[in-house]
C-alpha positions in Angstrom: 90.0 113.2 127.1 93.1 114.7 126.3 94.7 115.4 123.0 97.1 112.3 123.2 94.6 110.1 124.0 92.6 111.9 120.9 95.2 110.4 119.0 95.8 107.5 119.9 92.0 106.3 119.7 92.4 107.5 116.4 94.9 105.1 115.4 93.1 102.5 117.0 89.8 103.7 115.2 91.5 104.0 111.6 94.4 101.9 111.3 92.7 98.5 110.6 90.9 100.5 107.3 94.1 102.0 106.5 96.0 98.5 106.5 93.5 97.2 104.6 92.8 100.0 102.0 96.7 101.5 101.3 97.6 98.0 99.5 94.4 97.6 97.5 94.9 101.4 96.4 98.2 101.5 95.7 97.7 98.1 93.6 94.9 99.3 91.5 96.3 103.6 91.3 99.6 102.6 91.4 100.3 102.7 87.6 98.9 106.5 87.4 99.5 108.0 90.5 102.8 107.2 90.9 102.7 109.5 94.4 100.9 106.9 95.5 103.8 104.4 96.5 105.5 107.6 98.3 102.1 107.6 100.3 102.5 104.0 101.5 106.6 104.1 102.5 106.0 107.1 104.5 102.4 104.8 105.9 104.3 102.1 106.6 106.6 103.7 108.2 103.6 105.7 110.6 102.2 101.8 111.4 105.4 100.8 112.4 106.2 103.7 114.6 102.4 103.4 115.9 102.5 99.5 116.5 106.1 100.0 118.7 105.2 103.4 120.7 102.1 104.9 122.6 104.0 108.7 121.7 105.8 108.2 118.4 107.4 111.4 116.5 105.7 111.3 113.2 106.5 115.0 112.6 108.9 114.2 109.3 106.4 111.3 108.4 103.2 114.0 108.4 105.7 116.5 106.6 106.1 113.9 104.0 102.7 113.3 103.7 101.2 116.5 103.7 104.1 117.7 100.8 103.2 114.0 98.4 99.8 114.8 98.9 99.3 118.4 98.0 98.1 118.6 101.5 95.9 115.7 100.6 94.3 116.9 98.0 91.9 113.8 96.0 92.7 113.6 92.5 90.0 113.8 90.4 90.2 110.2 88.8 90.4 107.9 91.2 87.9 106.0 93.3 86.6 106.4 96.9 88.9 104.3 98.3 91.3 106.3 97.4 89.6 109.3 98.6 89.5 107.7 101.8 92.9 107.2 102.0 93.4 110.6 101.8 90.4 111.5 104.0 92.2 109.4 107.2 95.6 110.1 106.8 94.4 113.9 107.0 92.1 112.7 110.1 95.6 111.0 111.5 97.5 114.5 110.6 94.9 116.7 112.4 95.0 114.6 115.3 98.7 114.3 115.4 99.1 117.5 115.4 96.8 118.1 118.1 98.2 116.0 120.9 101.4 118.2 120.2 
């Protein structure tokens, strides 16, 4: 299989969490993690980009991430939702960056 197929079963694989988990998240960390509404602009805009090509350039989009995040660090006070927010959008990175 080749890195761009990697990637885009990896979308397919973790999108439908992602949807479901970024609202919830940002809803209930929101008030104390104030990165966290950062996190789901630059998301929305990967779903978007995701839902209208097969080879979307999500290069700025990753940047973005990677720099809100800490490189995705997990905060220390926040729940596992949250941590696997974090743990997919890395998954998402890594296999971005792969099918380059």
């Amino acid at each position: 299989m080749s890195e761009k197929s990697m990637f885009i079963n990896t979308v397919e694989e973790l999108m439908p969490t992602l949807v479901q988990y970024v609202p919830v998240v940002q809803r209930v960390h929101g008030a104390h993690h104030p990165e966290f509404h950062q996190v789901r602009t630059v998301f929305d805009g990967i779903l978007t980009k995701t839902k209208t090509s097969k080879t979307p350039d999500l290069n700025e989009e990753f940047a973005q991430l990677r720099a809100i995040t800490n490189n995705y660090v997990i905060p220390d006070d926040v729940c596992e939702s949250y941590e696997a927010v974090y743990d997919m959008l890395r998954t998402l990175d890594t296999a971005y960056l792969a099918s380059k």
